[in-house]
VOTORZA-462231 format. One line per 3 residues: their letters; for each residue x, y, z of C-alpha. Coordinates in pm, whole numbers, padded with zeros to 5 digits. Example, Ala and Ser with C-alpha at 12.3 -4.5 7.8 and 13.67 -1.06 7.14 Angstrom:
2
as	01230/-00450/00780; 01367/-00106/00714
END
This chain:
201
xxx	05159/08492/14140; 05391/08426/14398; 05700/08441/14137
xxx	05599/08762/14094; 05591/08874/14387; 05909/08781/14481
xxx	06058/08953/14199; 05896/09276/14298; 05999/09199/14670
xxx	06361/09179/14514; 06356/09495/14320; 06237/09707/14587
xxx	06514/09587/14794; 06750/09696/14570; 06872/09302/14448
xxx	06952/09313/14095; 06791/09083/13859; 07010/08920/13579
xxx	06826/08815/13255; 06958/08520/13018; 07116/08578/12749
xxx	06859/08474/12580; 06632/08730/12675; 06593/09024/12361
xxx	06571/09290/12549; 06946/09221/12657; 07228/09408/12547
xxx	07413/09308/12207; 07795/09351/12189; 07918/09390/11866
xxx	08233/09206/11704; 08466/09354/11464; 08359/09245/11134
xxx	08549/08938/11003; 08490/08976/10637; 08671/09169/10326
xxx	08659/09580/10426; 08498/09795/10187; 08708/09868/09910
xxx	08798/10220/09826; 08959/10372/09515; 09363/10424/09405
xxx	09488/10536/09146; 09672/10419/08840; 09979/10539/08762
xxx	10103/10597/08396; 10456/10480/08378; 10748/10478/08169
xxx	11181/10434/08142; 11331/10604/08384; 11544/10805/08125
xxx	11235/10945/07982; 11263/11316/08022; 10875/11372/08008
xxx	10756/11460/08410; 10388/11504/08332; 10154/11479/08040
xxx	09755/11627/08000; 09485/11368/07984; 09402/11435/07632
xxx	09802/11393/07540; 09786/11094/07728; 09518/10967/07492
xxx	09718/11067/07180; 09983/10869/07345; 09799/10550/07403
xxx	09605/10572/07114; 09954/10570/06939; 09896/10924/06744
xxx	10212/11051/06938; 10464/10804/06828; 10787/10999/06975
xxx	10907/11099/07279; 11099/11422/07272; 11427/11179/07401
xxx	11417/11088/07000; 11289/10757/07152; 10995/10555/06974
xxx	10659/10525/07202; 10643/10163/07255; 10300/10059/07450
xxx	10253/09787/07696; 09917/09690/07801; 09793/09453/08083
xxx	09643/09125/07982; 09248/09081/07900; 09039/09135/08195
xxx	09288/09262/08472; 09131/09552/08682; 09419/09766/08519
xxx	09332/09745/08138; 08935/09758/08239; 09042/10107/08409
xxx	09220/10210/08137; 08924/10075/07825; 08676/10290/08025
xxx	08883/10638/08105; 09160/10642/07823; 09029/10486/07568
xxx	08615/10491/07625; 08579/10133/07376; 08539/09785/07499
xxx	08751/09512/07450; 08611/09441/07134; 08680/09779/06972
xxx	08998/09823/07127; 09115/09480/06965; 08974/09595/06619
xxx	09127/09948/06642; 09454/09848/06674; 09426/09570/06416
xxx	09328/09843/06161; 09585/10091/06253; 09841/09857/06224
xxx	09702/09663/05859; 09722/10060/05729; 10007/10156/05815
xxx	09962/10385/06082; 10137/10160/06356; 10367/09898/06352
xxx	10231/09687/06590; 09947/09673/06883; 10057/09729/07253
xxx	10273/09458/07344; 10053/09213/07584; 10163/09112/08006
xxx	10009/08892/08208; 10114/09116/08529; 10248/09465/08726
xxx	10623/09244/08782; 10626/09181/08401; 10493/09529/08321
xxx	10740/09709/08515; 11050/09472/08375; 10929/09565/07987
xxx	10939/09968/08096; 11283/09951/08292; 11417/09756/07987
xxx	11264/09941/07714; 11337/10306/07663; 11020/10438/07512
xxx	10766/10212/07638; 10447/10364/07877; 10217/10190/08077
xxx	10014/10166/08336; 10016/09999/08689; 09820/10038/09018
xxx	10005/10291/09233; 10059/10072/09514; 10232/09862/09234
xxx	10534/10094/09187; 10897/10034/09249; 11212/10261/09204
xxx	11222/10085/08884; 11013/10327/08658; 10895/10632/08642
xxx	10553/10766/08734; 10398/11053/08482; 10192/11326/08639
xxx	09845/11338/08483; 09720/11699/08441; 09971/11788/08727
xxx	09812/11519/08951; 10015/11212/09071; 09811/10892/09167
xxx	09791/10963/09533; 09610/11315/09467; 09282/11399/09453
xxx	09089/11465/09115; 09357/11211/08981; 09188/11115/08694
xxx	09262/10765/08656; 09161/10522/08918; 09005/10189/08976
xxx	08880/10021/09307; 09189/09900/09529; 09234/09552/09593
xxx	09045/09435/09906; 09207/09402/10229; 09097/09066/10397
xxx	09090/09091/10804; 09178/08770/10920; 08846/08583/11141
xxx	09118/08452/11374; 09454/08555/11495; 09744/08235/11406
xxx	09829/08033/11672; 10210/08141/11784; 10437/07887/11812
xxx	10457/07777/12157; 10781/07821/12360; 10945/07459/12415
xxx	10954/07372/12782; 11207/07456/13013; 11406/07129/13076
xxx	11394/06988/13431; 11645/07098/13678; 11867/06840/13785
xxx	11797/06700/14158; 12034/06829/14362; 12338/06621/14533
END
């Protein structure tokens, strides 16, 4: 009883009363979160040689395109197809918008298009956007696809229905690579010390 009272006696004086930290009905400050952000979407941009005089393409010629039922660009250039390897982000974007199959069907499509006749080979396999981009800048009719942050000056990007990558109702996109925050800032290097003065004479 007495504790109480005191604290009573204290509030009516006007001494504040600090609580523990310890105590719930403190207040909680929040950190920044330390873990990957929520990743959003980007888009992926349909690339070929630089020389190729196509600017922009429709989704469903795009399809004719990858499917290999165009097989000419109107530079007299053969459509040569590159593809990302088995289970990148890329090729899963491109299964499930271009081409609507799995992996399974895609494999078997190809393999029957090219035993009849119909193509002369399937899309030539990379493990990765550097290797992509390097077959496309070498090859004059090849097209294929990277993420758009992936781009360089060393290909060209293809408009899809009008739309580039960056713009919205861009019909191609995947989720974009999640950006880690780091939990703790690196140390900086710390300044050697000053050497001694010498005593003066």
């Amino acid at each position: 009883m007495k504790a109480v009272a005191i604290l009573v006696l204290l509030a009516a004086v006007g001494v504040p009363i600090r609580k523990g930290s310890s105590d719930p009905a403190s207040p909680v400050q929040l950190r920044p979160s330390t873990g990957p952000r929520k990743s959003s979407s980007e888009g992926l941009a349909i690339i070929v040689n630089r020389r190729n005089p196509v600017a922009n393409v429709t989704l469903g010629q795009l399809r004719e395109i990858l499917f290999g039922e165009k097989k000419w660009w109107s530079s007299k250039h053969q459509v040569t197809l590159a593809s990302m390897r088995r289970g990148t982000p890329e090729r899963q974007a491109v299964l499930r918008t271009i081409y609507q199959m799995n992996e399974r069907d895609f494999g078997a499509y190809f393999l029957f298009e090219v035993f009849r006749g119909e193509l002369s080979s399937s899309p030539t396999i990379l493990e990765n956007p550097t290797e992509v981009k390097k077959f496309i800048a070498t090859t004059p009719g090849a097209v294929g696809y990277v993420r758009a942050s992936d781009v360089d000056d060393s290909v060209k990007v293809l408009r899809v229905n009008g739309l580039l990558p960056g713009d919205d109702g861009y019909p191609v996109r995947l989720s974009s690579r999640p950006t880690k925050v780091a939990s703790e800032l690196e140390p900086k290097d710390r300044e050697r010390p000053l050497p001694s003065a010498s005593p003066g004479r």
